[in-house]
C-alpha positions as CSV (number, residue, x, y, z in Angstrom):
1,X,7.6,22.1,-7.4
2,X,5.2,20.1,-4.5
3,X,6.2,17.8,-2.4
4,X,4.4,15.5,-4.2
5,X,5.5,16.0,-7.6
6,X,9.0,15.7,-6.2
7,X,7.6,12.5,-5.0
8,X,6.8,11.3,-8.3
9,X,9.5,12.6,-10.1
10,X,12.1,10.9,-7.2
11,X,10.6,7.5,-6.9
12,X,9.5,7.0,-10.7
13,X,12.9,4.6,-10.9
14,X,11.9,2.3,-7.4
15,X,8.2,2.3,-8.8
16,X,9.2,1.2,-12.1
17,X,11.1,-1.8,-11.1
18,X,8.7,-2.8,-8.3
19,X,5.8,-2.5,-11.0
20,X,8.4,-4.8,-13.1
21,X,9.6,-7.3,-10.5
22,X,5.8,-8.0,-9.9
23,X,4.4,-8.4,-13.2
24,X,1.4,-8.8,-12.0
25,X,-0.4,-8.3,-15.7
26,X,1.7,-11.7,-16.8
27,X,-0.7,-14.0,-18.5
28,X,1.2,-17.0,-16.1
29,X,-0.1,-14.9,-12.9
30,X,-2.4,-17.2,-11.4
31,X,-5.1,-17.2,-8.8
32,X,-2.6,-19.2,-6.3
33,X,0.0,-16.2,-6.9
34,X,-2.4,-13.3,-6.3
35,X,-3.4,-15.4,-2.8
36,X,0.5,-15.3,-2.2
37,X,0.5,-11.6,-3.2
38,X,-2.4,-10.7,-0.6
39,X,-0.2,-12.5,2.3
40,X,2.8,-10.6,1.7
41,X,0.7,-7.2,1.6
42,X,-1.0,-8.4,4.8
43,X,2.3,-9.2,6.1
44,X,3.0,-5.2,5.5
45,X,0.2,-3.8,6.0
46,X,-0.3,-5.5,9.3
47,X,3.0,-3.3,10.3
48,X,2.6,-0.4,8.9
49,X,-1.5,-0.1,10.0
50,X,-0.4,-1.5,14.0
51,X,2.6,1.6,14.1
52,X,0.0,3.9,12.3
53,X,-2.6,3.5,14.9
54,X,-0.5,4.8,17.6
55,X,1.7,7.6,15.4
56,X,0.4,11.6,15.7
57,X,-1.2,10.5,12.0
58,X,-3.7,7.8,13.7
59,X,-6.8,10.6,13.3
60,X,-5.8,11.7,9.9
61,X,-5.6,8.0,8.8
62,X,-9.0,7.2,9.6
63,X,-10.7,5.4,7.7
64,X,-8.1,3.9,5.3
65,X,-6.7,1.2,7.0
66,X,-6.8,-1.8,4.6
67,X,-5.9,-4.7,6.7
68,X,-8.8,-5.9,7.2
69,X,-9.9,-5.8,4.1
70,X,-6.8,-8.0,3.0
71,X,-7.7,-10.2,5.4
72,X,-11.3,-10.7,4.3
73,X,-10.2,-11.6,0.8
74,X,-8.1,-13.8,1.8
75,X,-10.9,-15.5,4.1
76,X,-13.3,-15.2,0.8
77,X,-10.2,-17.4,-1.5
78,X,-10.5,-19.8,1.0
79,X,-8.2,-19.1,4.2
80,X,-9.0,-19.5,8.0
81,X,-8.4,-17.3,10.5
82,X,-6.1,-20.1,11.9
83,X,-4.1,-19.5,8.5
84,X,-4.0,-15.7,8.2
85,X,-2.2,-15.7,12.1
86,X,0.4,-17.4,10.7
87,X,1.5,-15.2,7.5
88,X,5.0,-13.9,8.1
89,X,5.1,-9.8,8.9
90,X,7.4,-8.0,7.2
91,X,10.5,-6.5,9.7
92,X,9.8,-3.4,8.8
93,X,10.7,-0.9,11.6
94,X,8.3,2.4,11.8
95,X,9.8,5.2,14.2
96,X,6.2,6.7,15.3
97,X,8.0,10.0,15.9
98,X,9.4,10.2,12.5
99,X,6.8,11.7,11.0
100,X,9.5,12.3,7.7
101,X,9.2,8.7,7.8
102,X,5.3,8.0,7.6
103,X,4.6,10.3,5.0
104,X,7.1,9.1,3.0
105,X,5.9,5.2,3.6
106,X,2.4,6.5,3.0
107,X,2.9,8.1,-0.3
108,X,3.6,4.9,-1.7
109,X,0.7,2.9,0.1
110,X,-1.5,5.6,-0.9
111,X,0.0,5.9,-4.1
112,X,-0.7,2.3,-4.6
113,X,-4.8,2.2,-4.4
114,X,-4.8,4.4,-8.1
115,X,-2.7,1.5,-9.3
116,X,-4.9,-0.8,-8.4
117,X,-8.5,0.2,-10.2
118,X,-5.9,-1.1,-12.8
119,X,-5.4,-4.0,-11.2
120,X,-8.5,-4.2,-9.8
121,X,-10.5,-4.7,-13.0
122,X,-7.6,-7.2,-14.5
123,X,-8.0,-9.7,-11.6
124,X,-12.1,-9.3,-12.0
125,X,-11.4,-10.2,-15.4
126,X,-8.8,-13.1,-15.2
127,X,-10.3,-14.9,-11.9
128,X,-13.9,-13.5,-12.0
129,X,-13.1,-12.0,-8.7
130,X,-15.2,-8.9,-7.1
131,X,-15.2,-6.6,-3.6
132,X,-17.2,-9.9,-2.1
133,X,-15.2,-12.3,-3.1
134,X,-12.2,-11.5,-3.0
135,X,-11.0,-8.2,-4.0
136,X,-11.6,-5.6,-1.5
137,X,-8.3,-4.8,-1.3
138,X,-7.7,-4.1,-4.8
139,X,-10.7,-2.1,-5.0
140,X,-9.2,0.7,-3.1
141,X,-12.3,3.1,-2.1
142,X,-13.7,2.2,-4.9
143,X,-15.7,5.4,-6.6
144,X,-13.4,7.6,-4.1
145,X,-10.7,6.3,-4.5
146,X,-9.1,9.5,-6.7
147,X,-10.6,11.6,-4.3
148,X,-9.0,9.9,-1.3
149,X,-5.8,10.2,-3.2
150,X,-6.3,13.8,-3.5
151,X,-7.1,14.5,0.1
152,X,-4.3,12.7,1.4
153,X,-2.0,14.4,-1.3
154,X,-3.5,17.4,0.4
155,X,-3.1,17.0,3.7
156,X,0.4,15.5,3.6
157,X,1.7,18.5,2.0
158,X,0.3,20.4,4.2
159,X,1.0,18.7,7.4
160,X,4.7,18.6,5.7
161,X,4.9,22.4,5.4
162,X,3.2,23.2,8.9
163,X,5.7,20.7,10.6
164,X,8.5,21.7,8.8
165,X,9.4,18.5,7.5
166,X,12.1,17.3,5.4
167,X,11.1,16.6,1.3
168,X,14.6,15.1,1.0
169,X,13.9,12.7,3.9
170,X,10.4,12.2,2.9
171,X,11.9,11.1,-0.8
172,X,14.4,8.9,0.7
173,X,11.9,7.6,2.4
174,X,9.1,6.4,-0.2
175,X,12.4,5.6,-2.4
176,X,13.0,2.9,0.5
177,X,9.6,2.0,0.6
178,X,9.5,1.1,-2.6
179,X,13.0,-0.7,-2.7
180,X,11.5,-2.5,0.5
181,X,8.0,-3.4,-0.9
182,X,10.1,-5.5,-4.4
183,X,12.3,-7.3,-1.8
184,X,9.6,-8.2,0.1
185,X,6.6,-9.3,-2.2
186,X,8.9,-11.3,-4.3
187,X,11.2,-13.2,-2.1
């Protein structure tokens, strides 16, 4: 078995009830709750993309940082700059040398961009939103966004096996992740 199908088959519990907590499908999910939604991600992606930039992945991660793309839908729904400096960051505390630790946060954040062409073309439906205007974010890399997954599913099990890395700790770790992520967007 992968890494990555241990990954799946590990997590499927944590994604289940962070998928759940969220409901973001609800028919009472409104426009003002997916604004609230894009702050909280900002407030962890803001973390997790600053510690990134300065980890031994920082040249593998090129190119999929997603911060700003939060932060340009949220500009787009009506927020200032002013605004977006003052949404809460999560306290989420990213050893840069734990490299156990990033893949294992990163196979959820990663994870998360197939879930969202789901999402992606349920918010375009329900608030008439698009990549301009609002739903960058959601819209992942949009046409390569399974073959971003795939490269990245690649590389990490590679860089896992070359750097003789942990699966258990790397489970552990997107189990936490996960855990963290339903605290976190739903307090």
């Amino acid at each position: 078995m992968t890494l990555f199908e241990k990954l799946k088959a590990e997590t499927k519990t944590e994604h289940e009830e962070l998928e759940k907590a969220l409901d973001l499908l609800s028919p009472d999910f409104s426009i003002d709750d997916y604004r609230e939604l894009l702050k909280k991600f900002y407030g962890v992606y803001f973390v997790v993309e600053d510690c990134l930039k300065k980890s031994k992945l920082a040249d593998h991660y090129h190119g999929r940082f997603k911060t700003q793309h939060i932060r340009q839908d949220l500009l787009n729904l009506g927020m200032s700059e002013q605004e977006i400096q003052t949404i809460p960051i999560c306290g989420l505390v990213i050893p840069l040398d734990n490299l156990n630790f990033l893949i294992g946060t990163l196979y959820v954040l990663e994870g998360s961009t197939l879930g969202a062409l789901i999402l992606m073309k349920h918010f375009h439906s329900r608030f008439d939103l698009n990549s301009l205007n609002g739903l960058l974010f959601f819209s992942g890399y949009g046409e390569e966004t399974l073959v971003k997954w795939k490269e990245w599913r690649l590389f990490s099990e590679k860089y896992a096996s070359e750097h003789d890395l942990s699966h258990p700790a790397i489970i552990t770790q997107a189990q936490n992740t996960f855990t963290f992520l339903r605290s976190w967007l739903t307090q």
